[in-house]
Every structure is written in structure tokens, then in C-alpha cells.
C-alpha positions as CSV (number, residue, x, y, z in Angstrom):
1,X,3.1,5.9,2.7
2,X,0.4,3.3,1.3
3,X,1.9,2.2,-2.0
4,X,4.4,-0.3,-2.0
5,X,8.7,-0.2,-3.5
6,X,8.8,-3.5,-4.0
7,X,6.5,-4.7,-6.7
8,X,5.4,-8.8,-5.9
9,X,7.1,-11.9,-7.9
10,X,3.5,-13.3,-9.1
11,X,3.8,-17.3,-10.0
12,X,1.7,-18.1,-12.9
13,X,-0.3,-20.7,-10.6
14,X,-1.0,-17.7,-7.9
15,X,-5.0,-17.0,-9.2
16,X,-5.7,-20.3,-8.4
17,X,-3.5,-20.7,-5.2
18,X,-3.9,-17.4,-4.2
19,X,-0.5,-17.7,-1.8
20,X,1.6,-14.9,-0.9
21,X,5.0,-15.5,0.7
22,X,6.6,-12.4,3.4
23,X,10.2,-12.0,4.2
24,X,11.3,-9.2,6.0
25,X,13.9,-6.9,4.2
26,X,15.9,-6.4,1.6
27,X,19.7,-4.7,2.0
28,X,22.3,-3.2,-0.2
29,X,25.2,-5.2,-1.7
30,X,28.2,-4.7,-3.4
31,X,28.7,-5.5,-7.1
32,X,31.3,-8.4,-8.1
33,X,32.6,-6.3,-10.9
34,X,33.2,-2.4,-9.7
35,X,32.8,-2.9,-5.9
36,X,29.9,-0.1,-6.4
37,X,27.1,-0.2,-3.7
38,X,23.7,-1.5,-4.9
39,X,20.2,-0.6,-3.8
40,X,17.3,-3.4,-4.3
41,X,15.3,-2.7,-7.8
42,X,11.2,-2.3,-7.4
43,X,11.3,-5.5,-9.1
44,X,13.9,-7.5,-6.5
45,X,11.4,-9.8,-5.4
46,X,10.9,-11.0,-8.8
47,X,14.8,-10.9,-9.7
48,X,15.9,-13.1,-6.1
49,X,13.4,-16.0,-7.2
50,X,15.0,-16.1,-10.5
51,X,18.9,-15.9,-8.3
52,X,17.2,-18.5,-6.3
53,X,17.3,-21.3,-9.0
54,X,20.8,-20.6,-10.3
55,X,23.5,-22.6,-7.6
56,X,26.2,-20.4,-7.8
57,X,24.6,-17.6,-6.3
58,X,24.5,-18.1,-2.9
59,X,21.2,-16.5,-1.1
60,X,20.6,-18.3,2.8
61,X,17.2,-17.2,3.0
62,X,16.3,-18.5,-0.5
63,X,18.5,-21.9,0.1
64,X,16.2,-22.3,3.1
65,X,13.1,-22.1,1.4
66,X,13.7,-23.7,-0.8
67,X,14.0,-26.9,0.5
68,X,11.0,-26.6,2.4
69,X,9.0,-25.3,-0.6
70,X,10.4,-28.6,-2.7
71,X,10.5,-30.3,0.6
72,X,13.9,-31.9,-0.5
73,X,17.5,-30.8,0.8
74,X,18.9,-30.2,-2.5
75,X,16.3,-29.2,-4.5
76,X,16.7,-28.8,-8.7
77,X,16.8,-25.7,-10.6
78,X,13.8,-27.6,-12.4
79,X,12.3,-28.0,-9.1
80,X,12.3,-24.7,-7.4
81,X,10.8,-23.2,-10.6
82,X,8.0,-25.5,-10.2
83,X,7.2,-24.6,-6.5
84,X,7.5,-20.4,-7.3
85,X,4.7,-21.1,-9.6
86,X,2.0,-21.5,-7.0
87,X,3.4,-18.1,-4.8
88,X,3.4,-14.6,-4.9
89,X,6.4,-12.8,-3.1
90,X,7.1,-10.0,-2.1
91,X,9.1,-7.5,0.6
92,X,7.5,-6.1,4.4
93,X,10.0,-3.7,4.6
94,X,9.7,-1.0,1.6
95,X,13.5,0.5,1.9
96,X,17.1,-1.4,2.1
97,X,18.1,-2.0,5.6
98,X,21.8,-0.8,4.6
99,X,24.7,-2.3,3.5
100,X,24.6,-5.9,3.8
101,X,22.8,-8.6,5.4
102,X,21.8,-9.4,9.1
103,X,20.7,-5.4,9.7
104,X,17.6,-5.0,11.4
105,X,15.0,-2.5,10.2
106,X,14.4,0.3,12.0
107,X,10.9,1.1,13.8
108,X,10.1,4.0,11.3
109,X,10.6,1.2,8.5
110,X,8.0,-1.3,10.2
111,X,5.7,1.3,10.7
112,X,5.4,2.5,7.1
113,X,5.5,-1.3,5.7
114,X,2.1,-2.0,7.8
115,X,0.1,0.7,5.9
116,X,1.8,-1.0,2.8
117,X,1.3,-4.7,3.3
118,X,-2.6,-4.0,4.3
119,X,-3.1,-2.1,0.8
120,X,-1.2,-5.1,-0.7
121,X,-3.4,-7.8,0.2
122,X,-6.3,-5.6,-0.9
123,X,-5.1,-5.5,-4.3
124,X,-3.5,-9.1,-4.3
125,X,-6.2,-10.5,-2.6
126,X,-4.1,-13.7,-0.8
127,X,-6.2,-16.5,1.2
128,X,-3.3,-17.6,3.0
129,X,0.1,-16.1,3.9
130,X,3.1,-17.1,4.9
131,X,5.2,-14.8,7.0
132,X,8.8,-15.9,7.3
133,X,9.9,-14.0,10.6
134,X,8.6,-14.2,13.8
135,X,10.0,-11.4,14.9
136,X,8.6,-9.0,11.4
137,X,4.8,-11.1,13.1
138,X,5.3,-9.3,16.3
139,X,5.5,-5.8,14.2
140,X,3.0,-6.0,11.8
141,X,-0.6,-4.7,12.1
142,X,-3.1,-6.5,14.6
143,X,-4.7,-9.3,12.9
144,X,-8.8,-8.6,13.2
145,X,-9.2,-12.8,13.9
146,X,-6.5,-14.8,16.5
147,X,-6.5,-18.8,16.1
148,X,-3.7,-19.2,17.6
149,X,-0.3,-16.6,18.3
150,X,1.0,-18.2,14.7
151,X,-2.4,-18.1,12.7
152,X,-4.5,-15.4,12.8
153,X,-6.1,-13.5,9.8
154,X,-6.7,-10.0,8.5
155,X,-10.1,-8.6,7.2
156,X,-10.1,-7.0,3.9
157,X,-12.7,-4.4,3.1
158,X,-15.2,-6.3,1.7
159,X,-15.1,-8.6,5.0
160,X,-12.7,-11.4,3.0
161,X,-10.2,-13.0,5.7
162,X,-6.6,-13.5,4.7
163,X,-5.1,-16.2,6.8
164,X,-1.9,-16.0,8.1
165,X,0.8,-18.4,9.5
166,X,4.0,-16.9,11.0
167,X,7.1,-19.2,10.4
168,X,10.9,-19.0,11.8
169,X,13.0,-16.6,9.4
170,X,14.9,-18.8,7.4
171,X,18.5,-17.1,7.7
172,X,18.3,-16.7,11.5
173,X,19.0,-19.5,13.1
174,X,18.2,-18.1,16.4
175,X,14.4,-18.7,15.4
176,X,15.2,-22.0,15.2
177,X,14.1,-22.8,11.3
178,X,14.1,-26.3,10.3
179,X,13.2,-27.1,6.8
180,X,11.9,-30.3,7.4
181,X,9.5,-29.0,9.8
182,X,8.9,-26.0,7.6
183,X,7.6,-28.2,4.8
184,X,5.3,-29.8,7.1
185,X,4.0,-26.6,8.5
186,X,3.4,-25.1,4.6
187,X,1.8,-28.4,3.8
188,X,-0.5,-28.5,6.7
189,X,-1.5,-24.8,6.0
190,X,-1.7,-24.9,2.8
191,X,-4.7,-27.9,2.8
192,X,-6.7,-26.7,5.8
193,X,-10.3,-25.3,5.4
194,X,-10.2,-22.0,7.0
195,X,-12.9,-19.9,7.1
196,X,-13.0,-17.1,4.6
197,X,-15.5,-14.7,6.9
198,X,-16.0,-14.0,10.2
């Protein structure tokens, strides 16, 4: 399987920035009205940015990003609208995990999501991405350049590198995601030069 469930959020600032944003999974949930289990749309990535900017729906992984992303604890609706612009975003894992959050994909799933995400970034083209998971990194396709464990960068076929920094999973605190530092880290990567061939 090469093409992708989930089809990206694209922010309207993405040609320019050319930034693509990488959780891990999406999981089944059930509906506040009829109790009726609910599987992630092809267009969920797009739909939780939008749940993202309205407070009284609670999503940790969004609330976490948020604020590094605005780089303010309590960021506006205003505000997080503004920073989606300048990202795509989009899903690793190209199936629900299950019924409800903190399930871990299986190993089939991560081994059908690599073929994905590398025919992704061919058609998106990112410079830079941010992977929000250490522990999604450690499954994903080798990297053709290592900087360091955290930044390394895949080769497209036309020899283009795509940079990519691996961050703490914002809903696991057991990665040890601070938003604060987040920020900086996005920040950082966001300005540096990096080269875009080996």
C-alpha cells in the first residue's frame, strides 16, 4: 500500500513554508449523541485542526501543540488559526488504532505507513518536518542523511532532501514533552539553513 487514508490539512502559507507536521495515529471514538463508534474520515487531519481552535473540545495532543506552535500557554482561537497557516498535517499511521486513545499501532500498521509517508513527501514536497513521536522516529524508514539521532533527512527522487526533526509526542508524557522547549526547538528548526542536497 503506497497511497495514503488520510488526506493532509494544507495551511494556505504551506508553498511558501513548505512545513509538514507528523503525529502518529488516529483512533476510533464514540459519538456524544448515539454512543455509535466512529472511524477517522480521509479528511480527519483537516477536521482536528479545525476541533483544535474551538475550547470546548478537548484534544491533548492538539492542546500541546498548540502552545508550542503559538508559543503561549493559552493560546486564542485567533491565534492557533494563524500558526496552522504556515503547516501541512497529516497522519503516519493510515488506519484507526481502535477504540480510543493511548493504543499503540501494530507493526503491520508502521510498516505500510512508511511506503505511504515516502510517496507523501514526493507529492507534498516538505523542506522540513516535524515528527511528533520519538517512538513513530524509531519506526519509520531510514533516513538517506543522519545529523544527529533527532535530524536527519530523506532524499526525494530528484535528489531534494527533506529535513527532519523528531520531537517528544505531545500526549505522552513519558517522552517528556515540554511546550516551552517545544517552541524553541520548532523555532530553531524552522530558521536553520540546511542543505537541500547531498
Amino acid at each position: 500500500m503506497s497511497n495514503s487514508y488520510f488526506e493532509p490539512w494544507t495551511g494556505e502559507n504551506y508553498d511558501t513554508t513548505k512545513l509538514l507536521i507528523v503525529s502518529e495515529s488516529a483512533y476510533d471514538w464514540r459519538d456524544r449523541d448515539n454512543g455509535q463508534q466512529m472511524t477517522p474520515a480521509p479528511s480527519h487531519p483537516t477536521t482536528t485542526v479545525r476541533w483544535s481552535t474551538d475550547p470546548s473540545i478537548k484534544l491533548p495532543y492538539f492542546a500541546c501543540m498548540n502552545r508550542a506552535l503559538c508559543r503561549t500557554e493559552k493560546p486564542s482561537p485567533a491565534q492557533i488559526r494563524e500558526a496552522w497557516k504556515d503547516y501541512a498535517y497529516t497522519i503516519y499511521v493510515q488506519s484507526t488504532v481502535g477504540l480510543g486513545a493511548g493504543k499503540r499501532p501494530r507493526p503491520e500498521q508502521f510498516r505500510e505507513a512508511n511506503c505511504c509517508f515516502l510517496s507523501l513527501i514526493e507529492k507534498l514536497r516538505p523542506r522540513k518536518v516535524i515528527i511528533t513521536g520519538k517512538a513513530m522516529w524509531s519506526k519509520m524508514p531510514p533516513s538517506a542523511v543522519w545529523f544527529i539521532d533527532d535530524l536527519q533527512a530523506y532524499k526525494l527522487e530528484d535528489g531534494d532532501l527533506v529535513w527532519c526533526l523528531a520531537l517528544p509526542h505531545p500526549a505522552n508524557r513519558r517522552e517528556g514533552f515540554n511546550w516551552k522547549h517545544v517552541a524553541e526547538q520548532i523555532r530553531v528548526f524552522k530558521s536553520m539553513e540546511l542543505p537541500r542536497r547531498d
